[in-house]
N, C-alpha and C positions, 0 to 999 in steps of 0.2 A: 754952366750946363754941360760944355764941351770937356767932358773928363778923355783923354787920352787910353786906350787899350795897344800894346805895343806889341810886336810877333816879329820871329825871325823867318827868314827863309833861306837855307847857307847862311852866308855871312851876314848877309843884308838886313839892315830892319825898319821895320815900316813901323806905321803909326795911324792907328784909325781913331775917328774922333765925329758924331754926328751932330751937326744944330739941326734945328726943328726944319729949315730950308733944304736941307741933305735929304731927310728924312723922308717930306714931303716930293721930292724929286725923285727918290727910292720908289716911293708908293706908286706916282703917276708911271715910270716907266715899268712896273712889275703889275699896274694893275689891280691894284688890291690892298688895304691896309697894313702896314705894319701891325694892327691890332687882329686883322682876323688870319692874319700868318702864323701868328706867335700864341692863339688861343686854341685849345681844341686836344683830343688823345693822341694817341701816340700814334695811330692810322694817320690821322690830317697831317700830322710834322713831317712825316717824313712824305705827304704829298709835297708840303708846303717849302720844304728845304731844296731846292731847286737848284742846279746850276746857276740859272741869270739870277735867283737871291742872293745869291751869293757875289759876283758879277758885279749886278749893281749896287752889293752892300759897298765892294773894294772900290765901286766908281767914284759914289757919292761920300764917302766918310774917308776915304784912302787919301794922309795927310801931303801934301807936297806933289801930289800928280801933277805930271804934264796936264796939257790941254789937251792933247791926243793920245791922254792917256788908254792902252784896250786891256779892262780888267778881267779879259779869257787869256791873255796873254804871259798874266802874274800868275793867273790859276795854272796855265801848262808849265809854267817855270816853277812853282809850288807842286806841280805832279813830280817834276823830274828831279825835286830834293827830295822826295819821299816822303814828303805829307797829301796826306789822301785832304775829299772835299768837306768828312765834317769834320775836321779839325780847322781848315780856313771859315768856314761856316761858323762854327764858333765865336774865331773872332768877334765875327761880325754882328751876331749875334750880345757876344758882353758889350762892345762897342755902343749897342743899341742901349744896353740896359742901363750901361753910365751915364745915360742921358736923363734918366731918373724920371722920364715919362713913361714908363713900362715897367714891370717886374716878370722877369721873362723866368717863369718855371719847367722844367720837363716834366713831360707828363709821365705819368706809371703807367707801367705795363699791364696790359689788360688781356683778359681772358674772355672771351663769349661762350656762357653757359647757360641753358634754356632760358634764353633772350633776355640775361640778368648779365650786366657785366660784372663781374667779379676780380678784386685782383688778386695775383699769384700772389 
């Protein structure tokens, strides 16, 4: 179940990987499903894409962490090579998906027209 998603940051590179334990662990400290994060239009996603989702994507699925490991600390080391947060987000996001209990789609862009949404 645990398929590997690998990312560099400089030199370094990590390895994300979630079991259902991870996952579970994700939810209780964010509060909320991995299922109703990852459902919904393109308004909810980017409610839903959060720093701490992200945070505690790196906490709980981030291969080889210390025990005190601070997954805001990977993120300011990740700001200061030039990668913004939904590119780390991502990660964590395929990460999720290679667990093959999810099929994580992006939503389409939507338009609001006389209370019809409509897309571009």
């Amino acid at each position: 179940m645990k398929k590997p998603t690998t990312f560099k940051i400089g030199e370094r590179e990590y390895t994300l990987a979630f079991s259902v334990r991870a996952l579970a662990n994700m939810e209780r400290s964010i509060g909320r499903s991995i299922l109703s994060i990852i459902t919904g239009n393109q308004a909810s996603w980017m409610r839903n894409m959060t720093i701490d989702f992200t945070a505690y994507g790196l906490k709980y699925g981030l291969q080889g962490a210390e025990k005190d490991f601070d997954p805001y600390e990977l993120i300011d080391y990740a700001f200061e090579h030039g990668m913004e947060l939904n590119e780390l987000t991502g990660y964590v996001l395929l990460a999720i998906e290679q667990t093959g209990l999810f099929q994580i789609r992006m939503p389409e862009p939507t338009e609001e027209k006389t209370g019809k949404t409509e897309k571009k």
